[in-house]
DRENDO-1510 file (C-alpha; in Angstrom, 1 decimal, always signed):
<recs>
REC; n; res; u; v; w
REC; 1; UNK; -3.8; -27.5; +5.2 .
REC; 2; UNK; -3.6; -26.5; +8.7 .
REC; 3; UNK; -6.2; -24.9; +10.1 .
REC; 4; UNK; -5.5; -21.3; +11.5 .
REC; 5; UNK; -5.9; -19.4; +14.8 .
REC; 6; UNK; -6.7; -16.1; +14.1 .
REC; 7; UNK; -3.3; -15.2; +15.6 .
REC; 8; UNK; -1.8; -17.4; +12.4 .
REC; 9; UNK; -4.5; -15.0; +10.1 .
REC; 10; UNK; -3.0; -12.3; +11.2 .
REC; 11; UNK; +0.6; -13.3; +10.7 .
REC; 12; UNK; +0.4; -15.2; +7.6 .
REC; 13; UNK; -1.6; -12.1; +6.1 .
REC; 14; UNK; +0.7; -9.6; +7.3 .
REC; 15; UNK; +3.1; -11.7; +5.7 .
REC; 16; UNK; +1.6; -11.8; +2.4 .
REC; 17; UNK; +1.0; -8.2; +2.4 .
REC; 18; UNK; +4.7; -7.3; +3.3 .
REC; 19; UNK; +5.7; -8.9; +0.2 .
REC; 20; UNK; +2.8; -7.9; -2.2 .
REC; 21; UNK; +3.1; -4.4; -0.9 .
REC; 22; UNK; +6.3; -3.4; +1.0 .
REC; 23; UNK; +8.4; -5.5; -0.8 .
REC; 24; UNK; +6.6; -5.7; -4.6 .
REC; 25; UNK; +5.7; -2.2; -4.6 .
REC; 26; UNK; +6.3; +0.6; -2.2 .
REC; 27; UNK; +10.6; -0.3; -1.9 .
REC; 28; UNK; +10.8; +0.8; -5.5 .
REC; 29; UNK; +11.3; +4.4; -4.5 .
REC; 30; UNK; +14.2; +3.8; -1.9 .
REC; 31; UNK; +15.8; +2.1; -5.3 .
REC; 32; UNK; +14.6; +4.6; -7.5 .
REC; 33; UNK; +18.0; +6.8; -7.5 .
REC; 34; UNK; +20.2; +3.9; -7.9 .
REC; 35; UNK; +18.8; +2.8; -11.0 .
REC; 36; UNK; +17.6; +6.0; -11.8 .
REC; 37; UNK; +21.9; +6.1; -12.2 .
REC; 38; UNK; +22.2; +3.2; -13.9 .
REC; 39; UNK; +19.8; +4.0; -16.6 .
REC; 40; UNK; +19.5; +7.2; -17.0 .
REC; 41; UNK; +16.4; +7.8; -16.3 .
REC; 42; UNK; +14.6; +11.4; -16.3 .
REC; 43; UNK; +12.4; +12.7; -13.0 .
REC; 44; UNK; +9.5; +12.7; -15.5 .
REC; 45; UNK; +10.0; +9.1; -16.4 .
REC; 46; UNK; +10.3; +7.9; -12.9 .
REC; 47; UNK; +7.2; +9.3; -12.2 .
REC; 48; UNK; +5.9; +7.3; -15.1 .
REC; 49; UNK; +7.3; +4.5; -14.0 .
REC; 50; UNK; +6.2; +4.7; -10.2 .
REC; 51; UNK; +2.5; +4.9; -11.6 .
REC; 52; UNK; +2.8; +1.8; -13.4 .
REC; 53; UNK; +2.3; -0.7; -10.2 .
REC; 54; UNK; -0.8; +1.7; -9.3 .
REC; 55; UNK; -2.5; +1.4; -12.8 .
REC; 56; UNK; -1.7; -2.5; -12.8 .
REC; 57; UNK; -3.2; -2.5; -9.1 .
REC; 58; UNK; -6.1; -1.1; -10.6 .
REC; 59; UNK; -7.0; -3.7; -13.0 .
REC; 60; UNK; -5.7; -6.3; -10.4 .
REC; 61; UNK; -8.4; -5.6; -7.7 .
REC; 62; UNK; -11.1; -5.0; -9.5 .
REC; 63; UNK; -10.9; -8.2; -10.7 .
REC; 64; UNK; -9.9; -9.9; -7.5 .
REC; 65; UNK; -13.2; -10.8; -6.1 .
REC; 66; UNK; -14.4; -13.0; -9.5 .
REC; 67; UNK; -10.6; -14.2; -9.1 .
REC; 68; UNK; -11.5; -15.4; -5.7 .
REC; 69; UNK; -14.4; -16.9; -6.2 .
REC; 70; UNK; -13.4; -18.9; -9.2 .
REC; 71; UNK; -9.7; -20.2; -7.9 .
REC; 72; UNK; -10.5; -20.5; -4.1 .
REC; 73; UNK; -8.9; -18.3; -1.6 .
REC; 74; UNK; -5.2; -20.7; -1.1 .
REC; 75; UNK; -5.0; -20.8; -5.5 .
REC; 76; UNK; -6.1; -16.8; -5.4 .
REC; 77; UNK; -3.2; -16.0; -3.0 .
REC; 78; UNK; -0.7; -17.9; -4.0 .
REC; 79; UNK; -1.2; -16.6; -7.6 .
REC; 80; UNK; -0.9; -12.6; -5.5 .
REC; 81; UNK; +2.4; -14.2; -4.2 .
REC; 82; UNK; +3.8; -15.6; -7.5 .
REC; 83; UNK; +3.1; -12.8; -9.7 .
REC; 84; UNK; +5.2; -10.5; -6.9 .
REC; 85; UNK; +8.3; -13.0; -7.4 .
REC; 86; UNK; +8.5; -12.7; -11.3 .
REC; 87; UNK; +7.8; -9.0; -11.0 .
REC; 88; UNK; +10.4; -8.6; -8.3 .
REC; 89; UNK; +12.6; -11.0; -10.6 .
REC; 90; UNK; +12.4; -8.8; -13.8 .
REC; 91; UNK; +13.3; -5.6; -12.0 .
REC; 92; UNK; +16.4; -7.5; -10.6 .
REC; 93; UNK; +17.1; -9.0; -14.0 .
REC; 94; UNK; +16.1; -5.8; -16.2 .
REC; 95; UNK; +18.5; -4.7; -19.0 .
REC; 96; UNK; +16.8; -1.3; -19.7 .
REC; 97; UNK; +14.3; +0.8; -18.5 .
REC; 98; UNK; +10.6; -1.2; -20.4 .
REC; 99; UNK; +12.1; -4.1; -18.8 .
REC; 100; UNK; +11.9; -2.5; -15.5 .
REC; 101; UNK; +8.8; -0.6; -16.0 .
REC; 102; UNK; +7.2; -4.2; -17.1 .
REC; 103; UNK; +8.3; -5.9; -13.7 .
REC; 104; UNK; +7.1; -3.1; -11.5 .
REC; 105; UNK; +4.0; -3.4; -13.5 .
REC; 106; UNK; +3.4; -7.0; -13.1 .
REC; 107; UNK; +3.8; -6.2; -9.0 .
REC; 108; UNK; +1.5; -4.2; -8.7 .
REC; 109; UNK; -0.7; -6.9; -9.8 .
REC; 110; UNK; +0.3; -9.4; -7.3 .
REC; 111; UNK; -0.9; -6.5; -4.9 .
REC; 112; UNK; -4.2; -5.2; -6.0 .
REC; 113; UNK; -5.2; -8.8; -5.9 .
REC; 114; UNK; -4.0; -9.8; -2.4 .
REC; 115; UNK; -5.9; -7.4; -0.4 .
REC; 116; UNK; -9.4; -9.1; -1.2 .
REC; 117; UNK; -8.5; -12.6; -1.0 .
REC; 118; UNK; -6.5; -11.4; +2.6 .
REC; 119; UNK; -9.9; -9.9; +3.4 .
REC; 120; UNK; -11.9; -12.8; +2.6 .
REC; 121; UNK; -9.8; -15.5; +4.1 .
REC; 122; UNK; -10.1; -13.5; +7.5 .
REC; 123; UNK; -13.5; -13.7; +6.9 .
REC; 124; UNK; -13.8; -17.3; +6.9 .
REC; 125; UNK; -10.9; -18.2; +9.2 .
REC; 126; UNK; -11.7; -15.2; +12.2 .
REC; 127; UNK; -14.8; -14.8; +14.5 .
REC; 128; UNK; -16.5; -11.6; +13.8 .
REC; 129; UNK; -15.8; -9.6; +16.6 .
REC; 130; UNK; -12.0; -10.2; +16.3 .
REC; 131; UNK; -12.1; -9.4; +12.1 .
REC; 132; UNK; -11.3; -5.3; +12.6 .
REC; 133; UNK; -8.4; -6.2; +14.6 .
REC; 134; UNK; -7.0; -8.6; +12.2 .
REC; 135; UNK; -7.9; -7.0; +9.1 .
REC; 136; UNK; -6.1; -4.3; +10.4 .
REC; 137; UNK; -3.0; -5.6; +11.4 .
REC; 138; UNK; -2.7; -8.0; +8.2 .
REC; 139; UNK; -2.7; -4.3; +6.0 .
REC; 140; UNK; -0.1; -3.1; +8.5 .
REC; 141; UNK; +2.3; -5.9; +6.9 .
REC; 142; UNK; +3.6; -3.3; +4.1 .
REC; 143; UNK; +5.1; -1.8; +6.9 .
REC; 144; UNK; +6.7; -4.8; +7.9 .
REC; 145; UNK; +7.9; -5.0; +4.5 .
REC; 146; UNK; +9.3; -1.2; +3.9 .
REC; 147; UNK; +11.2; -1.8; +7.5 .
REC; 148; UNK; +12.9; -5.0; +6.0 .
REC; 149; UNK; +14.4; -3.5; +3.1 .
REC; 150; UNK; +16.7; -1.2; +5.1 .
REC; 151; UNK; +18.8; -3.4; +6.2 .
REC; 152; UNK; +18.8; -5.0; +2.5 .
REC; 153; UNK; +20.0; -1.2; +1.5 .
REC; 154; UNK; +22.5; -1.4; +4.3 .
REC; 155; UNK; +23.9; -4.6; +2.7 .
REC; 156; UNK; +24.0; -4.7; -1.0 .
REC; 157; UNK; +24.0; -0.4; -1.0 .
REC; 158; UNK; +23.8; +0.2; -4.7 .
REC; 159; UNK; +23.6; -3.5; -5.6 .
REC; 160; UNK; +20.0; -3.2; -5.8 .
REC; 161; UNK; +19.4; -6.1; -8.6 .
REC; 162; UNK; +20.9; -8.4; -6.0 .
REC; 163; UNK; +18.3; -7.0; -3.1 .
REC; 164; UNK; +15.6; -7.4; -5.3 .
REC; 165; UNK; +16.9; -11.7; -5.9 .
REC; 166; UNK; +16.6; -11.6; -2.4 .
REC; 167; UNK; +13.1; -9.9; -2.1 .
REC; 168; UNK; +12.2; -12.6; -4.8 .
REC; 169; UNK; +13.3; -15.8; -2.8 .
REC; 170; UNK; +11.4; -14.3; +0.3 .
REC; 171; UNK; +8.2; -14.6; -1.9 .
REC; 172; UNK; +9.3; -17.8; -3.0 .
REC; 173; UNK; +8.8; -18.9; +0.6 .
REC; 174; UNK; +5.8; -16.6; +1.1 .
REC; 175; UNK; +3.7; -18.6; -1.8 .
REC; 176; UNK; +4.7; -21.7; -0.1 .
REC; 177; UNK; +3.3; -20.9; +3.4 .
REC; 178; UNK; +0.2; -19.6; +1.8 .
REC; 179; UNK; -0.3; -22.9; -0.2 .
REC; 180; UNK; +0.2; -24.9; +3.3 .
REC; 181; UNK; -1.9; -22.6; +5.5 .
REC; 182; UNK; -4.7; -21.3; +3.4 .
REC; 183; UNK; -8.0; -22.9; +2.9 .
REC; 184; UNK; -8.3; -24.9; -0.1 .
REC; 185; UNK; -11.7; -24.5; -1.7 .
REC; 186; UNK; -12.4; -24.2; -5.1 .
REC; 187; UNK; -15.2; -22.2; -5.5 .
REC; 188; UNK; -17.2; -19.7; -2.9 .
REC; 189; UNK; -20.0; -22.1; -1.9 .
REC; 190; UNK; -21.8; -19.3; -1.0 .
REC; 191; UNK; -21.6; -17.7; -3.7 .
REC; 192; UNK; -25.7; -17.2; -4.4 .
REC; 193; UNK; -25.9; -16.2; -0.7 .
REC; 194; UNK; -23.3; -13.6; -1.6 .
REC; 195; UNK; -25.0; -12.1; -4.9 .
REC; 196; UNK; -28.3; -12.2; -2.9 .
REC; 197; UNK; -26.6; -10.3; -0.5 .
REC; 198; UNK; -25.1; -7.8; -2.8 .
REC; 199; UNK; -27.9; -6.9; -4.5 .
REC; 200; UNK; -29.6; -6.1; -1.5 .
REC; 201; UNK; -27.1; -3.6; -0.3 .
REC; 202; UNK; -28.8; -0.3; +0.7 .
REC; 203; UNK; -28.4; +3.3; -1.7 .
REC; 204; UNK; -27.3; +5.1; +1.5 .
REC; 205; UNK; -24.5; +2.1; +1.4 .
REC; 206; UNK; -23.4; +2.7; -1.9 .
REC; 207; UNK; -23.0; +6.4; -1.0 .
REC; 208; UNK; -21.0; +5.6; +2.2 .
REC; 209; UNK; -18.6; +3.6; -0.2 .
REC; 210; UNK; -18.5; +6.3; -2.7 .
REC; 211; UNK; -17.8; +9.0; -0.4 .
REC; 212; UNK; -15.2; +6.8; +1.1 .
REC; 213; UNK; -13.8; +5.9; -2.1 .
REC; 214; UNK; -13.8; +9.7; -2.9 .
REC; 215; UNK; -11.5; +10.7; +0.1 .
REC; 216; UNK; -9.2; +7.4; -0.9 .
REC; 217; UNK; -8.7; +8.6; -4.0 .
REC; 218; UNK; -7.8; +12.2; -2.7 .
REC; 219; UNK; -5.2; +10.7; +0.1 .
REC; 220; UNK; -3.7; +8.8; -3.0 .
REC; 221; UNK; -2.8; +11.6; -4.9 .
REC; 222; UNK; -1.1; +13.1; -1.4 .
REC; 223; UNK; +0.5; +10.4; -0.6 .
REC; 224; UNK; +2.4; +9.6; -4.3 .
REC; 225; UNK; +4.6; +12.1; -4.0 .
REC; 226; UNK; +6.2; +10.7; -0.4 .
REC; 227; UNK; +5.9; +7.1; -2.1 .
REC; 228; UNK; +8.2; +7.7; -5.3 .
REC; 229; UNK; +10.5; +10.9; -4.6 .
REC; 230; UNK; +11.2; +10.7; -0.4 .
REC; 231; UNK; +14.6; +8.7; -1.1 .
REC; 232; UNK; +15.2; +10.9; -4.5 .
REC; 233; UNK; +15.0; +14.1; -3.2 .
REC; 234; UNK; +17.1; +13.3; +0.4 .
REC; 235; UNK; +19.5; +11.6; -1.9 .
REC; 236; UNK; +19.6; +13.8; -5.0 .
REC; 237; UNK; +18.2; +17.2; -3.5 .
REC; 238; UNK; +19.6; +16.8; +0.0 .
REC; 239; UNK; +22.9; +15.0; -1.0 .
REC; 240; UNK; +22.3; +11.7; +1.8 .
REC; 241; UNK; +24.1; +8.8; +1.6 .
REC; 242; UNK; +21.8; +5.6; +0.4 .
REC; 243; UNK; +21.9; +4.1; +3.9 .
REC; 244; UNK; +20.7; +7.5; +5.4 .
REC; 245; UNK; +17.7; +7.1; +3.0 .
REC; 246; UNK; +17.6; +3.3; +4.2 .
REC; 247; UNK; +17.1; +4.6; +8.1 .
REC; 248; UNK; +14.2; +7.0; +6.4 .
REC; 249; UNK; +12.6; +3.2; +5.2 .
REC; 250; UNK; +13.0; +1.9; +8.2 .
REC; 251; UNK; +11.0; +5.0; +9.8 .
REC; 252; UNK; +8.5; +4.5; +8.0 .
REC; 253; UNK; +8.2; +0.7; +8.5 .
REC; 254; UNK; +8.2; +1.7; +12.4 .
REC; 255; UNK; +6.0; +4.0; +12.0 .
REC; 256; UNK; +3.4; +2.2; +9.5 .
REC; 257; UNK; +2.6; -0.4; +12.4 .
REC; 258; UNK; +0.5; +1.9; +14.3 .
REC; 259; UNK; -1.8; +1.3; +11.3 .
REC; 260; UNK; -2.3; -1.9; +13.0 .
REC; 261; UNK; -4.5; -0.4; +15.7 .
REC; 262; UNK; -6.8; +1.4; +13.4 .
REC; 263; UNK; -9.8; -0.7; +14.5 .
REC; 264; UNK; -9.5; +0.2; +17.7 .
REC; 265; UNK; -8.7; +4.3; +17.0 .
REC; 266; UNK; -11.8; +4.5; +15.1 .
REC; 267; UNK; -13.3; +2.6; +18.2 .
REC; 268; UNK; -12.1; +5.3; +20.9 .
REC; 269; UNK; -11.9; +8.3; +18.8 .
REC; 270; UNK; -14.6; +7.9; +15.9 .
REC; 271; UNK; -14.4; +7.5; +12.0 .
REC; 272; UNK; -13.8; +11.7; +11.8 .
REC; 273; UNK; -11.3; +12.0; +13.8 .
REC; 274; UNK; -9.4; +9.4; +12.6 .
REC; 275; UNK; -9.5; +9.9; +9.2 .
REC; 276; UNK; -9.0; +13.6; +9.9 .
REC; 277; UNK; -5.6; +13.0; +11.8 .
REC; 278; UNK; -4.0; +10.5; +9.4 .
REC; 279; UNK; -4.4; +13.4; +7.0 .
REC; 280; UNK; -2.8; +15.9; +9.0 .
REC; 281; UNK; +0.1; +13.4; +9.8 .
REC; 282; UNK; +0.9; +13.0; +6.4 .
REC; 283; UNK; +0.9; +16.6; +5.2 .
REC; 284; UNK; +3.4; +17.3; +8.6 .
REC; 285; UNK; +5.3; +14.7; +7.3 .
REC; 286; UNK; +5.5; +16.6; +3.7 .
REC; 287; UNK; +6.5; +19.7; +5.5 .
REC; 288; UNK; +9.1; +18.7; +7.3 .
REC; 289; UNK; +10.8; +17.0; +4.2 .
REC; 290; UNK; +10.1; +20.4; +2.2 .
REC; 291; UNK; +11.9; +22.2; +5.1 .
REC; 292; UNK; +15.2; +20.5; +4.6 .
REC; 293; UNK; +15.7; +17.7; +2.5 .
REC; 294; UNK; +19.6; +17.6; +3.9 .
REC; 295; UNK; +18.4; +17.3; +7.6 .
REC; 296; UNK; +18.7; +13.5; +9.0 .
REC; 297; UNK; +17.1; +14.0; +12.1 .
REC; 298; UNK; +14.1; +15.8; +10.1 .
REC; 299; UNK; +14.4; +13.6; +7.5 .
REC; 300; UNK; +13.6; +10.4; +9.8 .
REC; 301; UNK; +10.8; +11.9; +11.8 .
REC; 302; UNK; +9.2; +12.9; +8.4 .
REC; 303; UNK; +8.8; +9.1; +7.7 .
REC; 304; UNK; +8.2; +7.8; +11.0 .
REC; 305; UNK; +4.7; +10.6; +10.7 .
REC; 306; UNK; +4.6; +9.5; +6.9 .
REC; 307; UNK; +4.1; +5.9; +7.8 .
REC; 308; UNK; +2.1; +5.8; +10.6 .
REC; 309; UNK; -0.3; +8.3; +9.0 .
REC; 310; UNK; -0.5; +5.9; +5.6 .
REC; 311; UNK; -0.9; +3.0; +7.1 .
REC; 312; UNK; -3.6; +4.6; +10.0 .
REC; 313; UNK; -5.7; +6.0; +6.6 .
REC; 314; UNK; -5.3; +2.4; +4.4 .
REC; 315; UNK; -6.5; +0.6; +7.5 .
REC; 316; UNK; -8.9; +2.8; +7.6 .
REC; 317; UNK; -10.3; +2.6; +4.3 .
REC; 318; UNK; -9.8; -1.1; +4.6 .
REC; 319; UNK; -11.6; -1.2; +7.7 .
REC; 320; UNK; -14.5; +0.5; +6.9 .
REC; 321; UNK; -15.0; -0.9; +3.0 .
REC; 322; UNK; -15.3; -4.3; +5.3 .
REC; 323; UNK; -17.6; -3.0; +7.6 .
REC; 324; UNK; -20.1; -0.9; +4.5 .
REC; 325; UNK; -20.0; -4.5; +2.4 .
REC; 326; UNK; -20.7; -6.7; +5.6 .
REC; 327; UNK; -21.7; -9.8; +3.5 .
REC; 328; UNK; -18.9; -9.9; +0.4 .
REC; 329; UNK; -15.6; -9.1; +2.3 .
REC; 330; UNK; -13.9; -10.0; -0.5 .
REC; 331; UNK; -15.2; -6.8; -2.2 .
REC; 332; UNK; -15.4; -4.6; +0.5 .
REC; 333; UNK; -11.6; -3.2; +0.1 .
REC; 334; UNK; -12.1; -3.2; -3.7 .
REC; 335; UNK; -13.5; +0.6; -3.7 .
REC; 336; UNK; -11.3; +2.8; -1.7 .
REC; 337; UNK; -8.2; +0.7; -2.4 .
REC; 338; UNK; -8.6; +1.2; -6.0 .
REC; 339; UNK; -9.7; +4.6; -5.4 .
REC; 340; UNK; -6.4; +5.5; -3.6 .
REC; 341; UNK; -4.5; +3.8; -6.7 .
REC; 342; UNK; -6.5; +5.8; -8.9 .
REC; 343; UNK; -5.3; +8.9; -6.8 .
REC; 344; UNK; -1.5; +7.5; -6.8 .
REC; 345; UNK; -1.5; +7.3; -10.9 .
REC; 346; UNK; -2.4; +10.7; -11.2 .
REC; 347; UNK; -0.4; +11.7; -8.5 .
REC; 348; UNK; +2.7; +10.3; -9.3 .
REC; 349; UNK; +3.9; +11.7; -12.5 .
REC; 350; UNK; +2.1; +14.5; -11.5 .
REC; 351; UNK; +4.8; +14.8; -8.3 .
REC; 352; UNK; +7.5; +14.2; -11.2 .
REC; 353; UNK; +6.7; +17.0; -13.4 .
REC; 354; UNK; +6.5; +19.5; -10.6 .
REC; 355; UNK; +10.0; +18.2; -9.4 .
REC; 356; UNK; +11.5; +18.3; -12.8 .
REC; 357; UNK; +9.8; +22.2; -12.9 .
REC; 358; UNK; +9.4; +23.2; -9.3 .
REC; 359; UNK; +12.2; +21.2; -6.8 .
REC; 360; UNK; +11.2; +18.7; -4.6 .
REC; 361; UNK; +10.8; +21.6; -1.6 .
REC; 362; UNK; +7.9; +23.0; -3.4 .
REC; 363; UNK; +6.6; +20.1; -5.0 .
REC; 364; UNK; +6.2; +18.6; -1.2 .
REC; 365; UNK; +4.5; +21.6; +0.4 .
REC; 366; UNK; +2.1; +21.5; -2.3 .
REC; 367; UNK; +1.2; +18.2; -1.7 .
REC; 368; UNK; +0.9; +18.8; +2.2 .
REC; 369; UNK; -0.9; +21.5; +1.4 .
REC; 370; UNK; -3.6; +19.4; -0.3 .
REC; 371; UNK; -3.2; +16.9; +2.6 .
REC; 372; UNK; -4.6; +19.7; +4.9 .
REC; 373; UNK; -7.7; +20.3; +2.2 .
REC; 374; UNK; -8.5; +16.6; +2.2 .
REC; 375; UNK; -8.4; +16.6; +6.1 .
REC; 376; UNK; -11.2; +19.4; +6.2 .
REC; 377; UNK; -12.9; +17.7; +3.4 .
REC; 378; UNK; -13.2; +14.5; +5.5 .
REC; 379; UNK; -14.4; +16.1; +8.6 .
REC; 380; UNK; -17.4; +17.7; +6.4 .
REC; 381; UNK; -18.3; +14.7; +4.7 .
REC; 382; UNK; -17.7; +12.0; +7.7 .
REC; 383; UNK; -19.2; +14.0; +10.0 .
REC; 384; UNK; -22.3; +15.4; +7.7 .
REC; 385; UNK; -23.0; +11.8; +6.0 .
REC; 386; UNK; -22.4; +9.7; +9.6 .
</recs>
C-alpha cells in the first residue's frame, strides 16, 4: 500500500463513488428509454425497476459498517467496486427485462456499501479538521460519474450495452487502485473503543440523526422522480434527441460538484439555510422541466440546479451523519443515506404511476411542489431542534 495524502483520499474516494454511484446507479435513467425500446418495457415497470438499486442500497448500507469492520476497509471497498462491475456487466449483457432488473439490483449494492467504508477510510487516512472538506468532495464523485457518461451517450448513442462494457472496465480499474491505495487491515482494532463509544451516544444525538434521517428520506422521495424519468420525459414527452438528453447528464454532473463545497456552505451560511436552499434548488429544477419538456435551453438549466442541489443536500446529510456519530464514521452516513433510499423506493414507482396516469408535466410539479414543503419543513425542524 501506499500511504495517502488527504489530497489522494479525496481523489481515490471521488473515484470510487463515481463508479458505485454515477456510473452503477444514477446513469440508468439517461439509458432508461433506449432499453425501455428494446424491451418493451411499460412506465410502470421502469419505475419498478429504477427502485430496485435503492431497495438493494438499503440492505447494502445497513450492513456496511459490520462489513467494514470484519473485511478491513481495502477488502470492504474493493468488494463495493466489484459488485458495481458484475452489476454493470449484467445490464450490458441482459437478454430480458429480470436480467436487467437483477444487474441494477446488484449495483445498488456495490453503492450502499461504499459510502461507509469511504467515510471511514477518510477517517483514518485525513486529519480532523480537513475530514468535512474531504468527505464532501469524495460524495461529489457521483457527479463526476453522471458527467462522464455523456460523452459515452455521444459515442455509442443507442448502443447502450456497449457503454455499459465500458463503465464495467472503468471499475475494473477502480477495484485495482482501491486494492493498491487503501489501508489493509483486517479487522477495526478499535473496535471496543468504537462500541464503548456508541453506546455512549447522547438521546438528543439520536434525535438529531432521526430528524436528519426524516428530512433524507423526504428529499428522496423528491428527488426519484428527476433520477428515473428526466431523460424519459425530454426524450419521450419532449421528443429530444438521446445526445440532447446526454448534455442534460452532463448538466447535472457540472452542476453536482458544487456539492463538493458543502462543508464549507454550512460553515458560512448554517445547517438551515443550507438544507433549506438545496430543497428549493431541486423543486426549481422540477418546474422548469414541467414547463417544457421540449425546451433545450430549459432543459439543461433544469439539471445544472438538479445536480448541484442533490449533491449540496447528500453532502449534507453525509456531512452532518459524520459530524452527530463523531466516534464510528463508518456509521455516521448509514441513517440519512438509507433514509433517502428509503424515500427513492417509494418515490420511484410512485413517479411512474403518475406518469403512466398524469404526464410527466404534472407528475414533476407535484414533486417540486413537495420539494418546497420539505424546504419549510427543514427550516422548522433545523432551526427549532439546533
Amino acid at each position: 500500500m501506499r500511504p495517502l495524502t488527504s489530497v489522494g483520499m479525496a481523489i481515490l474516494g471521488s473515484g470510487v463513488i463515481a463508479i458505485t454511484y454515477g456510473l452503477a446507479r444514477f446513469v440508468f435513467g439517461l439509458f432508461l428509454p433506449a432499453m425501455r425500446d428494446e424491451m418493451t418495457i411499460r412506465p410502470t415497470m421502469a419505475g419498478i425497476i429504477g427502485a430496485l438499486p435503492f431497495l438493494s442500497f438499503v440492505i447494502a448500507i445497513i450492513a456496511a459498517p459490520a462489513i467494514t469492520r470484519f473485511l478491513g476497509v481495502r477488502q470492504t471497498a474493493v468488494a463495493a467496486i466489484t459488485l458495481a462491475m458484475i452489476g454493470l456487466i449484467m445490464i450490458a449483457l441482459a437478454p430480458s427485462s429480470p436480467i436487467l432488473a437483477g444487474g441494477v439490483l446488484i449495483c445498488g449494492l456495490s453503492t450502499g456499501i461504499s459510502s461507509p467504508v469511504m467515510a471511514e477510510a477518510v477517517y483514518r487516512i485525513v486529519p480532523d479538521s480537513l475530514r468535512g472538506r474531504v468527505n464532501a468532495i469524495t460524495n461529489a464523485g457521483t457527479s463526476v460519474g453522471i458527467a462522464f457518461a455523456m460523452p459515452a451517450v455521444l459515442i455509442w448513442a443507442e448502443a447502450w450495452r456497449s457503454a455499459y462494457i465500458g463503465f464495467a472496465v472503468l471499475a475494473a480499474l477502480g477495484a485495482m487502485s482501491a486494492l493498491y491505495y487503501l489501508p489493509a487491515e483486517q479487522r477495526d482494532v478499535e473496535q471496543p473503543q468504537r462500541r464503548a463509544a456508541l453506546s455512549s451516544v447522547a438521546r438528543e444525538q439520536w434525535f438529531s440523526m432521526a430528524r436528519l434521517s426524516g428530512l433524507a428520506a423526504l428529499t428522496g422521495i423528491t428527488s426519484a422522480a428527476y433520477w428515473v424519468f428526466a431523460p424519459d420525459a425530454v426524450m419521450t414527452g419532449g421528443g429530444m434527441a438521446s445526445s440532447q438528453a446526454a448534455w442534460m447528464w452532463l448538466a447535472v454532473g457540472i452542476g453536482g460538484l458544487a456539492g463538493g463545497s458543502v462543508g464549507d456552505l454550512i460553515t458560512r451560511f448554517g445547517a438551515v439555510a443550507t438544507h433549506a436552499g438545496g430543497l428549493v434548488v431541486i423543486a426549481t429544477a422540477l418546474a422548469l422541466l414541467a414547463l417544457d419538456t421540449s425546451n433545450f435551453p430549459l432543459a439543461l438549466l433544469s439539471a445544472t440546479l438538479f445536480g448541484a442541489g442533490y449533491m449540496t443536500l447528500t453532502g449534507f446529510y453525509l456531512v452532518r451523519g459524520t459530524e452527530i456519530m463523531l466516534d464510528t464514521p463508518s456509521l455516521g452516513p448509514v441513517p440519512p443515506l438509507l433514509a433517502t433510499s428509503i424515500g427513492q423506493i417509494m418515490g420511484s414507482p410512485l413517479a411512474g404511476w403518475l406518469v403512466g396516469s398524469q404526464g410527466y408535466n404534472a407528475t414533476f410539479t407535484m414533486f417540486a411542489a413537495l420539494g418546497l414543503g420539505v424546504s419549510a419543513l427543514g427550516i422548522w425542524l433545523l432551526h427549532r431542534y439546533a
